[in-house]
FIGUMAR-824732 format. One record per residue: residue number from 1; residue in one letter; chain; x, y negated, z negated of N, C-alpha, C, O in turn. Coordinates in steps of 0.05 Angstrom, whole numbers, padded with zeros to 5 digits, always signed. Layout:
residues N
{pt NUM,"A","A",{X,Y,Z},{X,Y,Z},{X,Y,Z},{X,Y,Z}}
...
END
This chain:
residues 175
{pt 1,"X","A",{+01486,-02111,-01811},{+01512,-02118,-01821},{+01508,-02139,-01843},{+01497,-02161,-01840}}
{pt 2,"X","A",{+01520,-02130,-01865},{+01517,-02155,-01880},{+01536,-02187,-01872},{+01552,-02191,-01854}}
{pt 3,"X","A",{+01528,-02202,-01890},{+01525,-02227,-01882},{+01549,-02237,-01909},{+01547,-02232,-01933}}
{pt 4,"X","A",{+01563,-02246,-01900},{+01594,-02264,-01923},{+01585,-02284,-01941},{+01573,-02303,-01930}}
{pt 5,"X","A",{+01587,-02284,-01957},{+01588,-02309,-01970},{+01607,-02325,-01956},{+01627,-02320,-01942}}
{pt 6,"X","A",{+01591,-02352,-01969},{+01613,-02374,-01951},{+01637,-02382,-01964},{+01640,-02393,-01986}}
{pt 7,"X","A",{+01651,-02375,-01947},{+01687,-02373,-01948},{+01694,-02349,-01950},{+01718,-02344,-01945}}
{pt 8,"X","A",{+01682,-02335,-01956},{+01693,-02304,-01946},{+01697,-02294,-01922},{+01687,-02302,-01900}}
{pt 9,"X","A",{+01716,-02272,-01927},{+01715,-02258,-01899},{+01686,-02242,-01894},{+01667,-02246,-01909}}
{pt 10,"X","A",{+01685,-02227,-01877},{+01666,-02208,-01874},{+01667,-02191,-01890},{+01691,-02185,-01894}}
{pt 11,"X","A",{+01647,-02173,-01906},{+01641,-02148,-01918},{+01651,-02124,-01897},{+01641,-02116,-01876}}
{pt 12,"X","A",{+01675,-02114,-01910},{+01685,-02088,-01885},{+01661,-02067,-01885},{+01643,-02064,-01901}}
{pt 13,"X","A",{+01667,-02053,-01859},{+01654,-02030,-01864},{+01657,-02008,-01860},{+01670,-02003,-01840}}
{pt 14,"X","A",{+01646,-01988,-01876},{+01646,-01970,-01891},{+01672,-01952,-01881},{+01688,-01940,-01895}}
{pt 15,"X","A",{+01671,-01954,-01850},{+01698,-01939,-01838},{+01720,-01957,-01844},{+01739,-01951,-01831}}
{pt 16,"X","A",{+01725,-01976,-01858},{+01746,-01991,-01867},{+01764,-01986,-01891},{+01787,-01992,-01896}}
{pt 17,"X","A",{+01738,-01964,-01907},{+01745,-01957,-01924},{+01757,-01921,-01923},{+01766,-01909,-01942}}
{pt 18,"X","A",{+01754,-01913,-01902},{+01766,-01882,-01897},{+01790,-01881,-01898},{+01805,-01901,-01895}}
{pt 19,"X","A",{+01797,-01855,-01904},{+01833,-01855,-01909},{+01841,-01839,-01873},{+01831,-01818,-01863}}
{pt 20,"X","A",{+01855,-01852,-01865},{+01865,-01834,-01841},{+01874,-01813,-01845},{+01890,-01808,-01863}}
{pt 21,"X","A",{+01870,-01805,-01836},{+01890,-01767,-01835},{+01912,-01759,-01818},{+01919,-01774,-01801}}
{pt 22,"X","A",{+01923,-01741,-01821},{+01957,-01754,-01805},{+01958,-01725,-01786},{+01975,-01725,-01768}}
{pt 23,"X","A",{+01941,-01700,-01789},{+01944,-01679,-01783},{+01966,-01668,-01786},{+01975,-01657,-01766}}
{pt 24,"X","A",{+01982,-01667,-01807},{+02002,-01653,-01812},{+02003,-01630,-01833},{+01983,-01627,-01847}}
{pt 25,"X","A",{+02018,-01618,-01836},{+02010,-01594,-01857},{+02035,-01602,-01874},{+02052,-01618,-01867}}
{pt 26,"X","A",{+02030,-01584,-01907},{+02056,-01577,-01919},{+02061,-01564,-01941},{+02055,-01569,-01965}}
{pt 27,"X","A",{+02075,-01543,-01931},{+02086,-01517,-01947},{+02088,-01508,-01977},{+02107,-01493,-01975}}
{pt 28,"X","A",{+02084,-01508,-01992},{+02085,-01499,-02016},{+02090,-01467,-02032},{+02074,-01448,-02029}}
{pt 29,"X","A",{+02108,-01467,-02044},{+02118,-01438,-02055},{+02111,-01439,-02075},{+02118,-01457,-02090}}
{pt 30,"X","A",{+02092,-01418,-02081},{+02066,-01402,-02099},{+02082,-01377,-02108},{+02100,-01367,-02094}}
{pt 31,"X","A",{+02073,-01367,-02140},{+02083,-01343,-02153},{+02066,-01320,-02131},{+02056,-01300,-02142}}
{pt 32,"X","A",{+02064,-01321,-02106},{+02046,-01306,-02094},{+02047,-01308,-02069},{+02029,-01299,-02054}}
{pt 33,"X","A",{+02079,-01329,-02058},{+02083,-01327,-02038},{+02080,-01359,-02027},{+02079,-01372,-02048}}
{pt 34,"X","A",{+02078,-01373,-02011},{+02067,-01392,-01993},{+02050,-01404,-01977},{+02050,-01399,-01953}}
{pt 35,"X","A",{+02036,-01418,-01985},{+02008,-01432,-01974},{+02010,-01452,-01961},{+02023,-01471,-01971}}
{pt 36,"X","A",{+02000,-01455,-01940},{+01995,-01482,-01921},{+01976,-01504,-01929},{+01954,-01496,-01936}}
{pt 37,"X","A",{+01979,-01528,-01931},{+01962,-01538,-01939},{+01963,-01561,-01914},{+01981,-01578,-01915}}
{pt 38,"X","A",{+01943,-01561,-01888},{+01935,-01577,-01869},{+01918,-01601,-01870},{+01895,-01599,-01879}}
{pt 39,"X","A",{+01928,-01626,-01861},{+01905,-01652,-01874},{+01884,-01644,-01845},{+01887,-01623,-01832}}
{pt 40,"X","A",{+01866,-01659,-01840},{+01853,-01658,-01832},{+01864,-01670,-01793},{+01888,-01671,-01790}}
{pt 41,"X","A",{+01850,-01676,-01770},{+01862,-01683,-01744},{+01870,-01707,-01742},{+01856,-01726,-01747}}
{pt 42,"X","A",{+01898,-01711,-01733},{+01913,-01734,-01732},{+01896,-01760,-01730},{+01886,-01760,-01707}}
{pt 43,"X","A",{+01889,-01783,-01742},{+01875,-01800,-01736},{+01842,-01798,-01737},{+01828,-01817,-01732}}
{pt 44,"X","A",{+01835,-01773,-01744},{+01807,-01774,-01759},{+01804,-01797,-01779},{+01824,-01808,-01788}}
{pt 45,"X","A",{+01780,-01804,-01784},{+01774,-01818,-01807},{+01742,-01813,-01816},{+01723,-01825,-01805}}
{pt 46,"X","A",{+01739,-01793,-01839},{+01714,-01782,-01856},{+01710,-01808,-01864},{+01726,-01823,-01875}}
{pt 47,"X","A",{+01674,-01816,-01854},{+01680,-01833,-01879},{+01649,-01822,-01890},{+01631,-01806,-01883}}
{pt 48,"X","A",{+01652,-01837,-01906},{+01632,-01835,-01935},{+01628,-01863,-01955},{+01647,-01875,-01965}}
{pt 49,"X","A",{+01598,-01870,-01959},{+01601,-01905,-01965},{+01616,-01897,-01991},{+01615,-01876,-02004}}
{pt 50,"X","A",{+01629,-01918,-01993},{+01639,-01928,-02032},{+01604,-01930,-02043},{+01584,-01938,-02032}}
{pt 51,"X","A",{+01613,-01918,-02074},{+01591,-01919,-02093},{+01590,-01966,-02095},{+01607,-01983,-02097}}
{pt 52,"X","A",{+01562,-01964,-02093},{+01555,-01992,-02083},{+01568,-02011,-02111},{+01567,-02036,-02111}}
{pt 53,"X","A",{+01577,-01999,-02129},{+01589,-02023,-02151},{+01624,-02024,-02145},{+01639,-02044,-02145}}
{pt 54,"X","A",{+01629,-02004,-02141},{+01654,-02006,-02135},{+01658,-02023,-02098},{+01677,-02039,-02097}}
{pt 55,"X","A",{+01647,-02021,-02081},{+01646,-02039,-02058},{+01641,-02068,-02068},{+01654,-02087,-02059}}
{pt 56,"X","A",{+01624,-02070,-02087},{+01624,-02103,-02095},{+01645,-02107,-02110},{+01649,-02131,-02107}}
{pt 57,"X","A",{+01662,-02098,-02125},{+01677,-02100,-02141},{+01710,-02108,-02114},{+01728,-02125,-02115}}
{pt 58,"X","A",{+01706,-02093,-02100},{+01724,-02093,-02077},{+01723,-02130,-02064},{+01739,-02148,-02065}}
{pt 59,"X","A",{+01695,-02127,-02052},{+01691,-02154,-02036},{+01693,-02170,-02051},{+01698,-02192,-02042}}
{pt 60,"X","A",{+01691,-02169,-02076},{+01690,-02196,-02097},{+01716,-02204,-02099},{+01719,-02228,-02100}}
{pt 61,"X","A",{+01739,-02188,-02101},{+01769,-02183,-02096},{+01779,-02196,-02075},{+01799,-02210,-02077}}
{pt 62,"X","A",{+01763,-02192,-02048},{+01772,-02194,-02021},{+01754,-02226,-02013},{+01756,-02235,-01990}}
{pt 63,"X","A",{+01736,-02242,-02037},{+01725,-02262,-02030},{+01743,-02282,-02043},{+01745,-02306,-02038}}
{pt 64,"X","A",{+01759,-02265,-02064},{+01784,-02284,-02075},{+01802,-02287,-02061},{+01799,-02305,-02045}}
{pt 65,"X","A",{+01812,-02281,-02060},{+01835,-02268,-02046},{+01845,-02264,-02016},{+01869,-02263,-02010}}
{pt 66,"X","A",{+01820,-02263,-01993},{+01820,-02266,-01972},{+01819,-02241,-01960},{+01805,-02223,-01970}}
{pt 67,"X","A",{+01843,-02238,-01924},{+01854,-02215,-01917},{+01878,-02207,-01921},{+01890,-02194,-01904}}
{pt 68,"X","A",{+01891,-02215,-01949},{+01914,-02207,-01963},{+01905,-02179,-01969},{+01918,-02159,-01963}}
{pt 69,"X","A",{+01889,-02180,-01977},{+01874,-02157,-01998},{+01879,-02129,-01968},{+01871,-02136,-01946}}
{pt 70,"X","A",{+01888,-02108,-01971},{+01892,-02083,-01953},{+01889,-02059,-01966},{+01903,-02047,-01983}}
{pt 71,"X","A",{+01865,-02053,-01954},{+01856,-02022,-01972},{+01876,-01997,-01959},{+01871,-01994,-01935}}
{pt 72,"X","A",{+01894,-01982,-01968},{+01902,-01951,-01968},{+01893,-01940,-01963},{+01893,-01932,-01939}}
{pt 73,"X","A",{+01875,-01929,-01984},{+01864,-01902,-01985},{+01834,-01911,-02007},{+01835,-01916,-02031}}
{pt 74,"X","A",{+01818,-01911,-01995},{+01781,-01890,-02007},{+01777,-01873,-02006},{+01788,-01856,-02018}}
{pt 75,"X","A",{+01755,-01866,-01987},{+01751,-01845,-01984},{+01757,-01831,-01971},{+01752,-01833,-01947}}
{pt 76,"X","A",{+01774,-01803,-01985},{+01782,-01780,-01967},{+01767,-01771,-01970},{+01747,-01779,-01982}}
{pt 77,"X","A",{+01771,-01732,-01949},{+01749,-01714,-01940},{+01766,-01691,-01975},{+01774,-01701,-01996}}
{pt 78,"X","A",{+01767,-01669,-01970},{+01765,-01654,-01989},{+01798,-01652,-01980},{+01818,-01657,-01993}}
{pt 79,"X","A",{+01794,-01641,-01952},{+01817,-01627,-01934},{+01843,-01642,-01938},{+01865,-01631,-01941}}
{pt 80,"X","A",{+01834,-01679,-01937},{+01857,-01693,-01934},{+01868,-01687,-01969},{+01890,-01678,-01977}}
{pt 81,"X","A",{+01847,-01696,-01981},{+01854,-01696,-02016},{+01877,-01673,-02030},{+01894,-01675,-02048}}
{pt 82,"X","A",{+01867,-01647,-02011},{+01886,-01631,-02015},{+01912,-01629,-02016},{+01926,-01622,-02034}}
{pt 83,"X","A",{+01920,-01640,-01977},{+01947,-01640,-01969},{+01950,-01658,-01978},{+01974,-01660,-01975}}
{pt 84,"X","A",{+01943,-01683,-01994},{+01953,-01704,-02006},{+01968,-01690,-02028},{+01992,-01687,-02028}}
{pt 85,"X","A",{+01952,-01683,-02044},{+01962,-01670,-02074},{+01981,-01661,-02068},{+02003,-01670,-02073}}
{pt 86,"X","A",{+01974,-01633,-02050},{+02011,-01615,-02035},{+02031,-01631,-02027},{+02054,-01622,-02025}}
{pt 87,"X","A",{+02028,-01650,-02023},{+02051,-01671,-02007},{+02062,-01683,-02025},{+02085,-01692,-02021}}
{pt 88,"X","A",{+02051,-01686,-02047},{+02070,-01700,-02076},{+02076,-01678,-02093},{+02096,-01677,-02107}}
{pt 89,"X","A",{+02060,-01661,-02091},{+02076,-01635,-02115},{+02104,-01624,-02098},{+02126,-01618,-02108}}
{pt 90,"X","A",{+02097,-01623,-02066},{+02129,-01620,-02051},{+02145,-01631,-02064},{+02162,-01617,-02075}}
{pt 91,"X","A",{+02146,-01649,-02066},{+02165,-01677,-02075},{+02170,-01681,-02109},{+02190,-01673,-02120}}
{pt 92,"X","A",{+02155,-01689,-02117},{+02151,-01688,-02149},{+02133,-01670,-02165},{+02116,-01678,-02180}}
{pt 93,"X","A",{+02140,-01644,-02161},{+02118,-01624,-02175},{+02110,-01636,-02207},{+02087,-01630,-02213}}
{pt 94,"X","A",{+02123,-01652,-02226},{+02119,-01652,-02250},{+02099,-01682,-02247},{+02078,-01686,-02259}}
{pt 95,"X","A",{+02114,-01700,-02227},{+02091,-01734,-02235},{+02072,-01732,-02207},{+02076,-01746,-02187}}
{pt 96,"X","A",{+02049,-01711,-02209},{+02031,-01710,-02181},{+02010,-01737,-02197},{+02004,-01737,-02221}}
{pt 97,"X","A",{+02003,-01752,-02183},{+01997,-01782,-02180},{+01959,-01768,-02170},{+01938,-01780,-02174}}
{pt 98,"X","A",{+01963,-01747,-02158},{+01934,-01744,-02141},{+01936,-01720,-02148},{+01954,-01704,-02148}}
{pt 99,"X","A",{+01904,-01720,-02156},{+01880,-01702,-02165},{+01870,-01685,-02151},{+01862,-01691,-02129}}
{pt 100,"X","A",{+01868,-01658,-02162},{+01861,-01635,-02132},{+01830,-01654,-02140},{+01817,-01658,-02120}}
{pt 101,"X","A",{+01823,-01660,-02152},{+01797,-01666,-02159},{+01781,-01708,-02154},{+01763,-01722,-02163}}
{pt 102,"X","A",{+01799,-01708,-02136},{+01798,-01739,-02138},{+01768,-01750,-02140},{+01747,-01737,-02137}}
{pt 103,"X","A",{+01769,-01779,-02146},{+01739,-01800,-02140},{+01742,-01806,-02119},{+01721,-01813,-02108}}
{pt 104,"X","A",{+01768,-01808,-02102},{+01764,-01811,-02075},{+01750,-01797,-02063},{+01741,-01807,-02043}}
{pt 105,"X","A",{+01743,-01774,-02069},{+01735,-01752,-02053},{+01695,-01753,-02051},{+01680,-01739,-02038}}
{pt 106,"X","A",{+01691,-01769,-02064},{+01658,-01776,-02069},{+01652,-01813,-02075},{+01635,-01825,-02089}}
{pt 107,"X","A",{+01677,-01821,-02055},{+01671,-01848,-02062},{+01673,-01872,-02076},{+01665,-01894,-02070}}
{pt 108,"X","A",{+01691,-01860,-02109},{+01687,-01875,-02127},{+01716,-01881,-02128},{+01723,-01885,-02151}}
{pt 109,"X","A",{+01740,-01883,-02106},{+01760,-01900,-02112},{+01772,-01913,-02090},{+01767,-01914,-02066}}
{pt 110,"X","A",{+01788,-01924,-02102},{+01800,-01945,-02076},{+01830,-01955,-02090},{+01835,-01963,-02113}}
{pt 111,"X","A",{+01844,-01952,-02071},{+01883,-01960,-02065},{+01885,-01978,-02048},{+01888,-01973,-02024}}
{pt 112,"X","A",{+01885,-02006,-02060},{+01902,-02028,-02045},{+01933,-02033,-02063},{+01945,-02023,-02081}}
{pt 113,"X","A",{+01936,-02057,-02042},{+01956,-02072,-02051},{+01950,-02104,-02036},{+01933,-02104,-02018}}
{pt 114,"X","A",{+01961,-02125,-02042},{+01957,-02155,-02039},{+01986,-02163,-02027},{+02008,-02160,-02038}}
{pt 115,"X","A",{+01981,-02174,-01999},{+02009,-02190,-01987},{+02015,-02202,-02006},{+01997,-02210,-02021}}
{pt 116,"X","A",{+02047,-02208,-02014},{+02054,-02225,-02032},{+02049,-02226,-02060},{+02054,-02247,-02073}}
{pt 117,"X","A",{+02036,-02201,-02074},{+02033,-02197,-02100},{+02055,-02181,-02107},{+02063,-02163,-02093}}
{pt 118,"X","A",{+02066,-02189,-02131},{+02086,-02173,-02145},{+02070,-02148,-02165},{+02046,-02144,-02168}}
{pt 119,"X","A",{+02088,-02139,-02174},{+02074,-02126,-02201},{+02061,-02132,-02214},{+02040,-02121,-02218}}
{pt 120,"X","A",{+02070,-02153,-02226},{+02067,-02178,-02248},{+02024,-02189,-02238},{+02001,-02192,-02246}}
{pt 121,"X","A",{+02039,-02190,-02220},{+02009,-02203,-02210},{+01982,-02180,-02204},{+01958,-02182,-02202}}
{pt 122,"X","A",{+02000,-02160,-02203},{+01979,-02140,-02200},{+01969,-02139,-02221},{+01945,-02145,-02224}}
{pt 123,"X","A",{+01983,-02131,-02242},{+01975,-02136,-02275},{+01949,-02151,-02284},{+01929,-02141,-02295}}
{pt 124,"X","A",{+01953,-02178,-02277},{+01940,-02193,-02277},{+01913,-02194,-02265},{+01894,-02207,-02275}}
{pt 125,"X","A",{+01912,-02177,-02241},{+01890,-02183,-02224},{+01874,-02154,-02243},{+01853,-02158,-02254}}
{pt 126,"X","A",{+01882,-02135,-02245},{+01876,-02105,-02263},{+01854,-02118,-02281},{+01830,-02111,-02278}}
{pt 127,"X","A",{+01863,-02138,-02303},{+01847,-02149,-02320},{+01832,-02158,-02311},{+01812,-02152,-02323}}
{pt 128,"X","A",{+01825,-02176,-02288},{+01808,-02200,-02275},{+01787,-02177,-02265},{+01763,-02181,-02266}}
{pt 129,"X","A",{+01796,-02157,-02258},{+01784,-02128,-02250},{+01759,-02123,-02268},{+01736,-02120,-02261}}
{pt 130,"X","A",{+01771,-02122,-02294},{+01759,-02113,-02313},{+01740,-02130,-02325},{+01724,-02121,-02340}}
{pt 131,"X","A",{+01741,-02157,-02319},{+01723,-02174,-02327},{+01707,-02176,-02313},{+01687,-02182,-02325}}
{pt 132,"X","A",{+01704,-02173,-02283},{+01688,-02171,-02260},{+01676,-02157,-02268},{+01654,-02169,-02272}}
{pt 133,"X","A",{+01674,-02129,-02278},{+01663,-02106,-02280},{+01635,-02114,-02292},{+01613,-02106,-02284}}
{pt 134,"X","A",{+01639,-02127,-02307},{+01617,-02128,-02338},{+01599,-02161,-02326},{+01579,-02170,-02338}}
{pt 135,"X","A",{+01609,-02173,-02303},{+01593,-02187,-02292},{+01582,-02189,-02272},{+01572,-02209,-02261}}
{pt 136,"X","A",{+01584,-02156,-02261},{+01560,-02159,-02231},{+01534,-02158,-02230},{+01523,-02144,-02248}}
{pt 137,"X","A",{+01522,-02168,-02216},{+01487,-02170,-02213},{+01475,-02136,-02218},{+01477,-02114,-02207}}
{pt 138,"X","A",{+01465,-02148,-02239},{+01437,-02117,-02246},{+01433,-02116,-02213},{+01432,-02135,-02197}}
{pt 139,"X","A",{+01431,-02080,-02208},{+01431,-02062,-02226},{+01469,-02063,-02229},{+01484,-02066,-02248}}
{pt 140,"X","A",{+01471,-02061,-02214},{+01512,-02060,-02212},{+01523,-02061,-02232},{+01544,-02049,-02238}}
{pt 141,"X","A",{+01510,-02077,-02244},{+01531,-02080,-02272},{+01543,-02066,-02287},{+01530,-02045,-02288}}
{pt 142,"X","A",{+01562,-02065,-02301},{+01568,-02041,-02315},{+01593,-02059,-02344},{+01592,-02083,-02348}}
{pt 143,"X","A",{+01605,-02045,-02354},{+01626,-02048,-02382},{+01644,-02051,-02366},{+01642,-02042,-02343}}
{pt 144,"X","A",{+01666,-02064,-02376},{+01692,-02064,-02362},{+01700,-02035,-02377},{+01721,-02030,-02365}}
{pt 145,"X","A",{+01697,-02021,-02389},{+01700,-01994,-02391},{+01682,-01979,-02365},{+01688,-01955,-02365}}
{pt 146,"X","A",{+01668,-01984,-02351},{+01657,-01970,-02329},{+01680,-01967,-02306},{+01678,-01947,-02292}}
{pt 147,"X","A",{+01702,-01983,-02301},{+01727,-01975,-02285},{+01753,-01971,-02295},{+01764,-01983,-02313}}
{pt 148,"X","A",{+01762,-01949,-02278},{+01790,-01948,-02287},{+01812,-01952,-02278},{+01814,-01937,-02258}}
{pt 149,"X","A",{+01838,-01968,-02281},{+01848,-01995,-02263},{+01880,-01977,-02270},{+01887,-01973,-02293}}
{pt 150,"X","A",{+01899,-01967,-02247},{+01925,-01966,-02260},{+01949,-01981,-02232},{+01946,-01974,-02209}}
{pt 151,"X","A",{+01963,-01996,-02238},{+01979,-02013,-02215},{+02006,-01985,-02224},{+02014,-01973,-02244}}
{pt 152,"X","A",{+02012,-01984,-02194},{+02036,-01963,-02190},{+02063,-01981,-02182},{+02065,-01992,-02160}}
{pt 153,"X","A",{+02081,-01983,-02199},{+02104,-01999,-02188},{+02112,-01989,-02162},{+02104,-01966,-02156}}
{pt 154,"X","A",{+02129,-02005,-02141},{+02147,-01994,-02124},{+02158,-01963,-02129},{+02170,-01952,-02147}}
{pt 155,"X","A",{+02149,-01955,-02104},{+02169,-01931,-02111},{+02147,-01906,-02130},{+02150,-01882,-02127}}
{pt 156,"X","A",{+02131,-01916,-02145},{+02115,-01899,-02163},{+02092,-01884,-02154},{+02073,-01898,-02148}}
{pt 157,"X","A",{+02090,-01855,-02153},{+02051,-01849,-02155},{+02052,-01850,-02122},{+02031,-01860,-02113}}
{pt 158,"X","A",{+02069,-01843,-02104},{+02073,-01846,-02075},{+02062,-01827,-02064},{+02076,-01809,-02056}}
{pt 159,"X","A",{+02030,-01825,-02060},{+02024,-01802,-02043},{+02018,-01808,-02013},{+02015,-01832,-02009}}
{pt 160,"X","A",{+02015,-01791,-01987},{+02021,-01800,-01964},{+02006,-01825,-01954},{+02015,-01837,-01935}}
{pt 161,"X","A",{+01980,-01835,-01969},{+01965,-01857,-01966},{+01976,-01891,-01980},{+01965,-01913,-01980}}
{pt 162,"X","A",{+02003,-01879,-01990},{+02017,-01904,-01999},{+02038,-01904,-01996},{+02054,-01906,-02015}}
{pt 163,"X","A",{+02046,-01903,-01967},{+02082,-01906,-01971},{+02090,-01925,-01951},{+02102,-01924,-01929}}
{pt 164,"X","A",{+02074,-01946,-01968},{+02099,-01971,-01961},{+02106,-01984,-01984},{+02102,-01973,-02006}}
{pt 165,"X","A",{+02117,-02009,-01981},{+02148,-02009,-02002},{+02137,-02029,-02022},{+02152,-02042,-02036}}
{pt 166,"X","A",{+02105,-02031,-02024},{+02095,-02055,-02045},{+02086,-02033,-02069},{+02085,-02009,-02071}}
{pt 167,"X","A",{+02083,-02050,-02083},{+02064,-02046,-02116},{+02032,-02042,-02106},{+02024,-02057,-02088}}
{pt 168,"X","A",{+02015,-02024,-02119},{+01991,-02027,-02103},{+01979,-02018,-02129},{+01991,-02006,-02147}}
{pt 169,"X","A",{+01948,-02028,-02130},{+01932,-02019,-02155},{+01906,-01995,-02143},{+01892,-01997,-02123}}
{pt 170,"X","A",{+01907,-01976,-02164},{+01881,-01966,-02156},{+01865,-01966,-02167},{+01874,-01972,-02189}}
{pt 171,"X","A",{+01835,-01962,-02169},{+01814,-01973,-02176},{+01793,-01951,-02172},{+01784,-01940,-02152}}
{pt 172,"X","A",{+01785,-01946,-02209},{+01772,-01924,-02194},{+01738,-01930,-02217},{+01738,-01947,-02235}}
{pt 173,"X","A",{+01711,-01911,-02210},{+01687,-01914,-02232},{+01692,-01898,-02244},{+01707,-01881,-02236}}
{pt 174,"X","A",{+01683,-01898,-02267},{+01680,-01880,-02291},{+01645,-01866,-02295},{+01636,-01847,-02308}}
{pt 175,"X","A",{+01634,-01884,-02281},{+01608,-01867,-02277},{+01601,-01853,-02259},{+01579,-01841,-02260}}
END
């Protein structure tokens, strides 16, 4: 188990970062009729580590910040990624927010949000994001062009791994 820097919380792990699965299905009408699209068994959790720059990029977040910091959604399985996608094209077929093809799906993203952060502040932290990027310890290091940072207002980009009523940023690699 890794070991905290001092004043940190603990380094989560790796199942901290799985997206739960809700086992539910949902329907979709196709020029070809109707397809089911099933997440995976109620309360499963796939997990799979985060690519190791984006986990530091996370704890470096969560060494600021504390246990405000609450991860959503990382890593999904293929199955969940799917009924995710289906579950927002139900809803908003034209603004689908999720990728039949996600970085969740191999690790390279992550959906929080911060107790007590507004938008405004999310904003803010997005950049702080980006400066982190370009100063982690070789090998990790990377450009603040190595991540890609978008904060979803209230209400916005709502797929089943984000529906509660805050602003949340997601965070994803570009390598």
């Amino acid at each position: 188990m890794a070991i905290a820097a001092p004043g940190c919380p603990a380094p989560l792990p790796d199942s901290a970062y799985a997206t739960r699965c809700t086992g539910l299905a949902v329907t979709l009408a196709h020029q070809d009729g109707r397809k089911i699209y099933r997440d995976c068994p109620r309360g499963a959790r796939p997990t799979h580590p985060l690519a190791p720059k984006l986990k530091a990029l996370v704890e470096k977040l969560r060494c600021a910040l504390g246990d405000r910091v609450v991860i959503t959604s990382g890593f999904r399985s293929r199955r969940h990624n799917l009924y995710s996608w289906a579950y927002v094209q139900a809803r908003t077929p034209r603004a689908n927010p999720v990728s039949r093809n996600s970085r969740h799906m191999v690790g390279k993203a992550v959906d929080f949000f911060v107790r007590g952060y507004a938008y405004g502040d999310l904003k803010r932290l997005e950049t702080k994001l980006q400066q982190w990027a370009g100063r982690l310890p070789a090998p990790l290091r990377g450009s603040s062009k190595a991540i890609w940072t978008h904060v979803y207002r209230k209400g916005e980009g709502r797929d089943p791994d984000n529906l509660h009523p805050y602003p949340y940023l997601h965070l994803q690699l570009r390598d």
